[in-house]
N, C-alpha and C positions, 0 to 999 in steps of 0.2 A: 792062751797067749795074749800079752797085752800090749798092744799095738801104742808105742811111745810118740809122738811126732815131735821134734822141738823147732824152733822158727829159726829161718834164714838171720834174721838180725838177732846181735845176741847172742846168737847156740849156746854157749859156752855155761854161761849166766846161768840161763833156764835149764840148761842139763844141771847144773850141781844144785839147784833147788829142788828139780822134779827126783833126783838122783838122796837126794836127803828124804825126798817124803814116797820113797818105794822103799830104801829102807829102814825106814820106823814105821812101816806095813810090813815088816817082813816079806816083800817081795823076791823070790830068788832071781838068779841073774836068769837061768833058763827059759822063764816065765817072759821073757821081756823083748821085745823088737821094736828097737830104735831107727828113726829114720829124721830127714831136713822136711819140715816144708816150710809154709808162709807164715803160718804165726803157731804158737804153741796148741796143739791139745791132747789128752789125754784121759780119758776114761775116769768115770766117780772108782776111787782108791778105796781099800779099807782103813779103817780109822787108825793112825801114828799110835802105835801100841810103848814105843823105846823110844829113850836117850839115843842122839846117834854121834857118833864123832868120829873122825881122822886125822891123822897126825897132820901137823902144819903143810909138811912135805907131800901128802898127798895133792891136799888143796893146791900148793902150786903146780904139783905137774898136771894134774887136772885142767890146768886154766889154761898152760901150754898145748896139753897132748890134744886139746878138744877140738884143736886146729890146722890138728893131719889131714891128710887127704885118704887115709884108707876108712874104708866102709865100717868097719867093725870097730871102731876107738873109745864109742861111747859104750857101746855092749864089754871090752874088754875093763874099760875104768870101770864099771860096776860091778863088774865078776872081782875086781881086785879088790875096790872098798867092801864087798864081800866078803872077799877073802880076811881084811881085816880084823872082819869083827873077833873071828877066834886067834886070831894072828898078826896080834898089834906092832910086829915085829918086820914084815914081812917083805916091805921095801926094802929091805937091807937083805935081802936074800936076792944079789941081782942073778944066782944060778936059778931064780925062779921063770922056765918061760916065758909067762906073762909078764913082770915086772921086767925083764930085760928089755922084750921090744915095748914098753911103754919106757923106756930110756930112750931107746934106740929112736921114737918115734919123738918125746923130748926134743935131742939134738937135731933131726931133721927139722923141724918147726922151727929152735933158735938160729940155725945155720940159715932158714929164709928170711929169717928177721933181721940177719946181721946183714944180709945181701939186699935186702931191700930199705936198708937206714942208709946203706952203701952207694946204691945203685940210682936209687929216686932221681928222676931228674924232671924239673916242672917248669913249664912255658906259662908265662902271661898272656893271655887272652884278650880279648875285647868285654869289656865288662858295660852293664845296662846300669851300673849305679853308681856310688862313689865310692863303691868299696872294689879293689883292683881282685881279680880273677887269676888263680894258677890252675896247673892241669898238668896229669900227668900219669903215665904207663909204665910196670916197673914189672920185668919179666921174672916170676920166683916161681919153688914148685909148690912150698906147702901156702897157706894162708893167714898168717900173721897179721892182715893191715889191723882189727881190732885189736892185737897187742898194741901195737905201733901208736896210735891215737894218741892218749895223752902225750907224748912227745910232738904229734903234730898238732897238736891245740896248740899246746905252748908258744912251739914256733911259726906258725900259723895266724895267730888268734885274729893279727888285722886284716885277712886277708880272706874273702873267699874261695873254695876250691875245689877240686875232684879228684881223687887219685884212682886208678884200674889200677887191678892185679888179674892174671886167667881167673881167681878164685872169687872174686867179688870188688864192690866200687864203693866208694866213701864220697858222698860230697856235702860239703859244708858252706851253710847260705846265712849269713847272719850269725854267725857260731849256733847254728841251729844242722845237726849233724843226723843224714838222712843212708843207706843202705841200702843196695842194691845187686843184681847180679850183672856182671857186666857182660857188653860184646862178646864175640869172638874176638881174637886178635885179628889185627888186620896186615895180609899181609906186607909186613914195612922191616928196615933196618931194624937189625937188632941193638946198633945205637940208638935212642932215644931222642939223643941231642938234636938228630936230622930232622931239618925243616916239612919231611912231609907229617911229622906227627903230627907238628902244629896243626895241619890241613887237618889231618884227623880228627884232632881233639876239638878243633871247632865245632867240626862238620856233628858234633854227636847229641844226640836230644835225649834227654832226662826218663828213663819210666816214673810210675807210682811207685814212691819210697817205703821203706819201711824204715821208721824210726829207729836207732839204736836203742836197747834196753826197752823191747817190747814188755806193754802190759802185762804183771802176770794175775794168776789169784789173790784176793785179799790173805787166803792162808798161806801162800807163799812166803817163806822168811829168807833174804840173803844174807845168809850169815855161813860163818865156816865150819857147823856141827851139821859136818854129813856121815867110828864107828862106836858102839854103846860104851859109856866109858866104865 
């Protein structure tokens, strides 16, 4: 068994590179136990023997599904890109178990990303600089904020800020954007709006960050050839 670990910041990222270079190891899915921790590692691999590729469609729901909340998401996108290799057809079979609930798990991630582009709601703070301070708590079930990002740069850029979800914390200091696991919820209204959040959101100290787009290996390549063509 080979024990996968990929990092809190990132997941996503470092799963579809590590997930590219298991198979052009020929690594089977069975062989493989994926789990989160702090930064990526991974065991010396056998040497990239194949070309690897998957349809475009893969790659995106990959980028989605890697953001559910069930334990097995990353174990099942490999058994599927797996499945690919002899069955470059195979997403289009949604009668296939697994490719059903990687839909089905799809829509639940976009459904929390709709609800939380929806729901966001951010208090100004007391800020130490001259760049103004927002904050803010947004109740979802899967974890989309790394989707969501480029949208909040954009709208963001002048602003410092912090956003929780139950599933993790984003805060950005200088447009310099840092990751974290957040609180427990506290318990408060489940509108946002109300002034005790503010209290909350003061009240709350930073851990050690981890950077978004953790380091990876020099052989690492991100790019979108993860089945053999």
């Amino acid at each position: 068994m080979v024990d996968i670990t990929l990092p809190f910041a990132g997941t996503v990222s470092a799963w579809r590179q590590t997930a590219r270079r298991l198979l052009a190891a020929r690594i089977p899915p069975e062989h493989l136990h994926w789990k989160i921790g702090a930064a990526l590692d991974i065991p010396r691999l056998p040497a990239e023997k194949f070309k690897v590729r998957v349809p475009e469609r893969f790659v995106h729901l990959s980028d989605v599904v890697g953001w559910h909340d069930a334990a097995d998401r990353f174990a099942l996108l490999y058994r599927t890109a797996w499945g690919l290799r002899l069955k470059p057809t195979l997403l289009t079979e949604t009668n296939d178990p697994d490719v059903a609930t990687l839909i089905t798990m799809e829509q639940d991630v976009l459904t929390s990303l709709r609800r939380f582009n929806q729901r966001l709601r951010l208090h100004e703070l007391p800020s130490t600089t001259s760049r103004r301070m927002f904050a803010g708590w947004c109740d979802i079930q899967q974890d989309p904020l790394e989707i969501a990002l480029p949208r909040l740069r954009r709208q963001l850029s002048e602003f410092d800020w912090v956003i929780y979800t139950p599933a993790r914390a984003v805060r950005s200091t200088a447009q310099q954007e840092f990751i974290f696991r957040p609180p427990e919820r506290p318990d408060l209204p489940r509108n946002t709006a109300h002034p005790d959040w503010v209290r909350w959101l003061q009240a709350q100290e930073y851990p050690a960050y981890d950077l978004i787009g953790p380091a990876l290996p020099p052989d690492f390549q991100d790019d979108c050839d993860l089945v053999e063509s």
